[in-house]
C-alpha positions in Angstrom: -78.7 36.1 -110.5 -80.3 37.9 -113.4 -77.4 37.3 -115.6 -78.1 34.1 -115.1 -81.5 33.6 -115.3 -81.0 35.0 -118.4 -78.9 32.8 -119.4 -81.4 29.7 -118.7 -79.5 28.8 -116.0 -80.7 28.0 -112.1 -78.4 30.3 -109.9 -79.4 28.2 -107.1 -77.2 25.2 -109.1 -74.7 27.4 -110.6 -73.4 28.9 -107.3 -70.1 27.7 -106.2 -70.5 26.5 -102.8 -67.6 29.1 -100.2 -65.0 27.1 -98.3 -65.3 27.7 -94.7 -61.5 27.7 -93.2 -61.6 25.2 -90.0 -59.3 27.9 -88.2 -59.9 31.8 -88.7 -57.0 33.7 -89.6 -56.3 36.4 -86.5 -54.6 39.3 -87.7 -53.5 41.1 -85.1 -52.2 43.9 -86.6 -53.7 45.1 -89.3 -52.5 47.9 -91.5 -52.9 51.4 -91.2 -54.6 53.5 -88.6 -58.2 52.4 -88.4 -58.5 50.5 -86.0 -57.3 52.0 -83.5 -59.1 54.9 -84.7 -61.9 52.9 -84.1 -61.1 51.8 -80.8 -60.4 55.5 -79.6 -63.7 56.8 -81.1 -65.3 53.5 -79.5 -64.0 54.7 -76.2 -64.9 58.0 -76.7 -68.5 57.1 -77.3 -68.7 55.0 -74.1 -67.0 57.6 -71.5 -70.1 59.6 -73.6 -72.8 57.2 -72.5 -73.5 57.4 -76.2 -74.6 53.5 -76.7 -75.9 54.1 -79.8 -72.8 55.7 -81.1 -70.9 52.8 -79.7 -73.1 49.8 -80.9 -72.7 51.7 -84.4 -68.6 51.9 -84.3 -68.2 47.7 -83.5 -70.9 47.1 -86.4 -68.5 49.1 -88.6 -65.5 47.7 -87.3 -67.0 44.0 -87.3 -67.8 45.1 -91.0 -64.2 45.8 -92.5 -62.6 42.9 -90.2 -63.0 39.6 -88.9 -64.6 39.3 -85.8 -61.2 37.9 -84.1 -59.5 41.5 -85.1 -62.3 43.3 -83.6 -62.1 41.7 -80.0 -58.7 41.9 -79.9 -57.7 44.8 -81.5 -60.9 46.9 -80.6 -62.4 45.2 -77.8 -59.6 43.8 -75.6 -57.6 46.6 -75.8 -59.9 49.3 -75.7 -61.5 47.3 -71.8 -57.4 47.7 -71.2 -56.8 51.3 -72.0 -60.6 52.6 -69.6 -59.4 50.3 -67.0 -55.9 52.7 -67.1 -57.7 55.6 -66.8 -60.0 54.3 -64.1 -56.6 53.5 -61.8 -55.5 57.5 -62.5 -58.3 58.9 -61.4 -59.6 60.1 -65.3 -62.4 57.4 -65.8 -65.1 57.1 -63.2 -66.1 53.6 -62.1 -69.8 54.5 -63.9 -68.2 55.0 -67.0 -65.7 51.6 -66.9 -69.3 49.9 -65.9 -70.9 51.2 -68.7 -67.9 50.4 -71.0 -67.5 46.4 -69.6 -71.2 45.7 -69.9 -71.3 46.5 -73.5 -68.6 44.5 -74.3 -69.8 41.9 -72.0 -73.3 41.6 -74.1 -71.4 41.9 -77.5 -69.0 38.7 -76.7 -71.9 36.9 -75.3 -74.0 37.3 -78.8 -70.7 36.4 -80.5 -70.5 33.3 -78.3 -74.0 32.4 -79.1 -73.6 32.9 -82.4 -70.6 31.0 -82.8 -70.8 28.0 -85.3 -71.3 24.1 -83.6 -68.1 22.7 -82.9 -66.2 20.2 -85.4 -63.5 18.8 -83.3 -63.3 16.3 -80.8 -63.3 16.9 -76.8 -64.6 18.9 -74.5 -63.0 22.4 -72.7 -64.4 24.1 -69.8 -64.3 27.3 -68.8 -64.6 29.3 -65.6 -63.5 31.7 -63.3 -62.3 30.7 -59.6 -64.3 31.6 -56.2 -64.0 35.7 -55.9 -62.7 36.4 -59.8 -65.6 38.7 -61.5 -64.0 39.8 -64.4 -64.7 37.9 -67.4 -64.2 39.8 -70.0 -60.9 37.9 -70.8 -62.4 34.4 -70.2 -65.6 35.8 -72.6 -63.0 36.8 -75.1 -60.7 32.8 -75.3 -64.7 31.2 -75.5 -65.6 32.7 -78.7 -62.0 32.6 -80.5 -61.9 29.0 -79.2 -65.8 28.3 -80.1 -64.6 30.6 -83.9 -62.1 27.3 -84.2 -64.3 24.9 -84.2 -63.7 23.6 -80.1 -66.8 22.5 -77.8 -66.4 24.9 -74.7 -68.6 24.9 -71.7 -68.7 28.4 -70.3 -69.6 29.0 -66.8 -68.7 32.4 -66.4 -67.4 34.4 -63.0 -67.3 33.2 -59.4 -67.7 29.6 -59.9 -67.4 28.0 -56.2 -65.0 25.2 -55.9 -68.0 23.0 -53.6 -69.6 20.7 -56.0 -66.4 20.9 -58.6 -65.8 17.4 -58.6 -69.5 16.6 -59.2 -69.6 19.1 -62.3 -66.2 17.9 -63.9 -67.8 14.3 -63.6 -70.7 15.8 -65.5 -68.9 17.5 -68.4 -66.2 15.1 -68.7 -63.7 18.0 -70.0 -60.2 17.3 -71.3 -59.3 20.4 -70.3 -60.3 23.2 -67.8 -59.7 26.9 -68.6 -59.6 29.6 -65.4 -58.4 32.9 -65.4 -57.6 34.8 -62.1 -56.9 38.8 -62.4 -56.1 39.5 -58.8 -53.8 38.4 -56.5 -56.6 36.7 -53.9 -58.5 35.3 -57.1 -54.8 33.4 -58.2 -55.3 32.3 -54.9 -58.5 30.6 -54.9 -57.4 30.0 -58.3 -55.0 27.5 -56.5 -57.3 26.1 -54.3 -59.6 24.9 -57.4 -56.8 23.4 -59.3 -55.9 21.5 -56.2 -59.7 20.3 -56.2 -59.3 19.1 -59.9 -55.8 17.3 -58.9 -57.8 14.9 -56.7 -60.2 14.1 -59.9 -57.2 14.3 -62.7 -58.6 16.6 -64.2 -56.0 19.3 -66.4 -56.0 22.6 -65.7 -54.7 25.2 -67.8 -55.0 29.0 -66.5 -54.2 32.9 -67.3 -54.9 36.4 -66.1 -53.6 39.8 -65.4 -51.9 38.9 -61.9 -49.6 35.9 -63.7 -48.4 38.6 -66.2 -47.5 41.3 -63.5 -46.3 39.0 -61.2 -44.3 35.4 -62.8 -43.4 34.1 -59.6 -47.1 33.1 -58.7 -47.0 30.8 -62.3 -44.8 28.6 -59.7 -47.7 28.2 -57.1 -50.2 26.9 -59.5 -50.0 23.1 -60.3 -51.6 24.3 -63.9 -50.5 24.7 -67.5 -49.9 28.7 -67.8 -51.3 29.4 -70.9 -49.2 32.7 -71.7 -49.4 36.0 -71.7 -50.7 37.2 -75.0 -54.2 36.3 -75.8 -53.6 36.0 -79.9 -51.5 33.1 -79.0 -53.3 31.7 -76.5 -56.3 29.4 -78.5 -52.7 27.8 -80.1 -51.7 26.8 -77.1 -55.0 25.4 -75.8 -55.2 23.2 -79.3 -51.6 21.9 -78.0 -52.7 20.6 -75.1 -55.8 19.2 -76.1 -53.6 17.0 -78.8 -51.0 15.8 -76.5 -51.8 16.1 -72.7 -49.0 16.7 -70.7 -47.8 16.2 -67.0 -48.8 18.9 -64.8 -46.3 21.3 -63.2 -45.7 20.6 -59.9 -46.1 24.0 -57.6 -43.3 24.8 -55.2 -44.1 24.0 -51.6 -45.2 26.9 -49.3 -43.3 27.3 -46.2 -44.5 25.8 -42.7 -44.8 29.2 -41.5 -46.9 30.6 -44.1 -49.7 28.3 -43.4 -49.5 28.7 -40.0 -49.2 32.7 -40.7 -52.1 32.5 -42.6 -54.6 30.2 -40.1 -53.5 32.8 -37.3 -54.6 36.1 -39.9 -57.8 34.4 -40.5 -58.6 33.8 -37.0 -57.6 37.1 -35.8 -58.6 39.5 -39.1 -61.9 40.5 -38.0 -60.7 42.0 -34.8 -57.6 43.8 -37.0 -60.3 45.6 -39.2 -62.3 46.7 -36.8 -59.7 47.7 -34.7 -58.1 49.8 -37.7 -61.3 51.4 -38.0 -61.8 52.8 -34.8 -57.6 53.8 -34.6 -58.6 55.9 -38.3 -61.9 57.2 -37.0 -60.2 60.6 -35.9 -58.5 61.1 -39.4 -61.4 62.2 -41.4 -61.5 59.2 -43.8 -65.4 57.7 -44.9 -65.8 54.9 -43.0 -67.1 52.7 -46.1 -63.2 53.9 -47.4 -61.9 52.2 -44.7 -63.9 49.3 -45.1 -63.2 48.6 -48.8 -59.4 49.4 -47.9 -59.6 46.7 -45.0 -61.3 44.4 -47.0 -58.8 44.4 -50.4 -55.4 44.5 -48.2 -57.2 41.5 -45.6 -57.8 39.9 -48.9 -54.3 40.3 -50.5 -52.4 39.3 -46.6 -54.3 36.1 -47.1 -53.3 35.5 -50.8 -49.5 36.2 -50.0 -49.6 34.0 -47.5 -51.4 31.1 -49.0 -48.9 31.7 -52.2 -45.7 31.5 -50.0 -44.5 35.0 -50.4 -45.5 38.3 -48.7 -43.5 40.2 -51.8 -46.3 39.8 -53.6 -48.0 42.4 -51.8 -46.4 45.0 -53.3 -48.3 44.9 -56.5 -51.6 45.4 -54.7 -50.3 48.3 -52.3 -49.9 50.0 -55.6 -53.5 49.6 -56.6 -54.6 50.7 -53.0 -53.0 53.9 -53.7 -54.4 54.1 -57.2 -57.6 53.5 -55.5 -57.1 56.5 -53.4 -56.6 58.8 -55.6 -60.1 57.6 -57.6 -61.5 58.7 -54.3 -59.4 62.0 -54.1 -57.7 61.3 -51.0 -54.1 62.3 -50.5 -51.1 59.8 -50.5 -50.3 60.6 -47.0 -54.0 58.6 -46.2 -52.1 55.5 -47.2 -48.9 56.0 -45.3 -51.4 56.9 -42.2 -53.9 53.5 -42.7 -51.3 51.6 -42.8 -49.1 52.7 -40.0 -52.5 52.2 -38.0 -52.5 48.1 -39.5 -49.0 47.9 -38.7 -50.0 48.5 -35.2 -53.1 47.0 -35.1 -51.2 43.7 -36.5 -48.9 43.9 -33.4 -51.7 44.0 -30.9 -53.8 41.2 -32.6 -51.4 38.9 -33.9 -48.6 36.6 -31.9 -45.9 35.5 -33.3 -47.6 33.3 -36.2 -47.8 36.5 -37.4 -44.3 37.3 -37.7 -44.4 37.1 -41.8 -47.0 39.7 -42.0 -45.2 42.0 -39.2 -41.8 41.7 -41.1 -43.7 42.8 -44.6 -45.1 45.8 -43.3 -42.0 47.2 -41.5 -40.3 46.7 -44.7 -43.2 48.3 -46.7 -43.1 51.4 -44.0 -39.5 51.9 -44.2 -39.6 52.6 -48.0 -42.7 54.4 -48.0 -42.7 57.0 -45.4 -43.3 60.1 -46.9 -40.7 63.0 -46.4 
């Protein structure tokens, strides 16, 4: 500027104006070790509680790359790498609270601050009834708003009453949902059957459609992979030529009638599971949440068409345990008492659940 004042010249006129690229340039690997050096100390400083520490790391990390390196390579993967270490038992649920809430505010001011969009049409973005996770949904608005795409975020637990009225008001050419949980893909389902009867595109993603393919089949949806770097590609795809819409395979006759009959009958299954487990010196409220998540998950299976895809969520139960220091045998004993319960409760409508959880037994009795 000096120079050239000094010069007799007006910097404001002499400054040659920066091209703005219309689509960032994610690298998702960059070279050498810091960022995940950042990431780990990062972590470190939000097990710590240290918020200043940690709001000092992403300013420093947001400083030597671009903002889509930092959420994936810092942000994303460090959420991934706490939620681990909640499921063994070395990360307390405070700490992975702490931990999602700063990254939660941090990818709303980056959404905020995002610049107005340049290209033409409208996305929308939600989570389905139940789904409360939206860090991953957070993290495909702002590299979607960074290239230059309108998207309407409306964040977790969006009911599917009143979906056709707010699709009418948007006017999107394409909805975004993302399910992380095997009940959520189902009401994930149940949504993008809504938008069917409005013709109204649905593309989805999430946790449970990476550990579990098969469900991909039960969602009349675009999938939209299962790497988020590639993601915001695939989006721009489908917003330049729409395509048909996968058609889901049909669910079996006796899964919907299985399903009806659970729902009628679950209420008296829980309670009755409570008062079999009263004796075994389990918390009651431990019994509750463990009702509540496998009720949930029954109900999912059945509304997807397969009871198989129970066994992912049997394997968080017992992760869940151990968070609360109870042995493996405490599974193996709740849920010989459902098993029973089930055969008391339920006629047999219910043979689909019954047949799972003498399968499930037979392989998991302990020695």
């Amino acid at each position: 500027w000096e120079q050239l004042t000094a010069e007799g010249s007006d910097p404001l006129k002499a400054a040659t104006p920066i091209a703005t690229p219309a689509a960032p340039t994610l690298v998702p690997n960059p070279a050498g070790e810091t960022v995940a050096q950042l990431r780990q100390q990062w972590i470190d400083a939000c097990l710590a509680y240290d918020e200043q520490r940690a709001e000092q790391l992403l300013n420093q990390a947001f400083a030597l790359y671009s903002p889509e390196t930092v959420v994936i390579e810092v942000l994303q993967r460090a959420v991934a790498q706490i939620g681990e270490g909640w499921y063994k038992g070395d990360v307390t649920v405070q700490q992975e609270h702490f931990c999602s809430s700063l990254v939660v505010r941090r990818l709303e001011a980056l959404v905020m601050a995002a610049p107005p969009p340049n290209r033409p049409g409208r996305i929308l973005a939600a989570c389905p009834p139940e789904e409360n996770h939206v860090i991953g949904l957070l993290l495909l608005t702002f590299l979607l708003r960074r290239r230059g795409w309108e998207v309407v975020y409306l964040g977790a637990n969006v009911p599917i009453e009143r979906l056709e009225t707010t699709v009418a008001v948007i006017q999107p050419q394409l909805i975004i949902m993302a399910a992380q949980l095997l009940h959520t893909a189902a009401t994930l389902k149940e949504a993008a059957q809504a938008l069917q009867q409005v013709e109204a595109p649905l593309a989805y993603g999430g946790l449970i459609f990476n550990l579990l393919p098969a469900v991909r089949e039960r969602i009349p949806g675009h999938f939209l992979g299962e790497q988020l770097e590639a993601v915001p590609q695939r989006v721009e795809s489908l917003m330049a030529a729409p395509r048909p819409v996968p058609t889901p395979q049909t669910i079996p006759e006796e899964y919907l009638r299985a399903l009806e009959h659970f729902q009628g009958r679950r209420g008296f299954v829980e309670a009755r599971v409570i008062q079999a487990q009263n004796g075994a010196g389990y918390a009651h409220n431990h019994l509750a949440l463990a009702n509540r998540e496998l009720g949930l998950s029954i109900g999912a299976a059945l509304a997807l068409g397969d009871m198989d895809f129970l066994g992912t969520d049997i394997e968080w139960m017992a992760g869940l345990l151990r968070n609360y220091r109870l042995p493996v045998e405490a599974l193996y004993g709740y849920l010989h008492a459902y098993h029973q319960t089930v055969g008391e409760q339920l006629d047999e409508r219910g043979q689909p659940i019954i047949t799972w959880l003498d399968k499930l037994l037979n392989g998991y009795a302990p020695n």
